[in-house]
N, C-alpha and C positions, 0 to 999 in steps of 0.2 A: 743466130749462130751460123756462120758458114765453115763447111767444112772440104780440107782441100786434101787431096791424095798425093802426097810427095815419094811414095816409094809403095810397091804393092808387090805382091808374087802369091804363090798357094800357102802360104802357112805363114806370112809375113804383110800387116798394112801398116802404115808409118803416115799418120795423118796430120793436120796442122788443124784446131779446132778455134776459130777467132770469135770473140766473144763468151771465153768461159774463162771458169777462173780455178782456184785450188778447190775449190767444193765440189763445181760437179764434175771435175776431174780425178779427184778421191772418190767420189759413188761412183762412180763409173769403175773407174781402177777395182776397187770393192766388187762389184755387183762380175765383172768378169773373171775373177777372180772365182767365183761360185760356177763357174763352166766347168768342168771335167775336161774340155776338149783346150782350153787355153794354156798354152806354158808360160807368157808374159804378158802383162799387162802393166805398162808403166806411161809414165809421160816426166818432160821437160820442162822449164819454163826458165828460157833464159835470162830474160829481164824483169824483175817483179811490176815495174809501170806498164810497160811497153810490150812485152815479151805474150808472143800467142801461144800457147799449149801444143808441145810435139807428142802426139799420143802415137805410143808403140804396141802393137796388138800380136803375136805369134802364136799359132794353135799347133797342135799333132797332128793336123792334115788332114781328118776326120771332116773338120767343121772348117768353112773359109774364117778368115778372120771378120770379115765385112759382115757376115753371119753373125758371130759370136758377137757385134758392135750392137747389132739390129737389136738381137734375143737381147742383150743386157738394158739396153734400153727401153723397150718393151718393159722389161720386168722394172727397172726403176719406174716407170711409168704406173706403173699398177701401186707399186708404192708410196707414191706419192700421194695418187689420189686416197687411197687408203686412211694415210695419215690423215688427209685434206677431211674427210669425213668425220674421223673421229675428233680433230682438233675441233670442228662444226657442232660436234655432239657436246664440249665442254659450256659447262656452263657458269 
């Protein structure tokens, strides 16, 4: 996954995520969403073959947005393996 910085400020990152798709663009969107400190969290996809992910991030100034990206992902992180575990546990 690379991820590029097309537009940034204090309370505003506008990122271009290549390599992802509607899934972990919705968990992501989701899991930011769960910040108190973000007011937007959306993304774009202009072309559904071709088209890279425009993720839009804006917070209340509090928390940087690039912040709020890290924490959200961290916590997806934790979730996953979570799952990963208990999916290990079925038998």
């Amino acid at each position: 996954m690379k991820l590029t910085v097309l537009e940034e400020s204090n309370k505003r990152v506008v990122l271009e995520i290549e390599g992802a798709g509607h899934s972990f663009c919705n968990a992501l969107k989701s899991e930011l969403y769960a910040d108190e400190d973000v007011n937007v969290a959306t993304y774009a996809i202009d072309h559904p073959l071709i088209g890279k992910p425009k993720f839009i991030v804006e917070t209340n100034g509090k928390e940087s947005p690039k912040k709020a990206l890290v924490n959200a992902a961290k916590r997806l992180k934790k979730t996953n393996e979570k799952f990963e575990l208990d999916f290990l546990k079925l038998k």
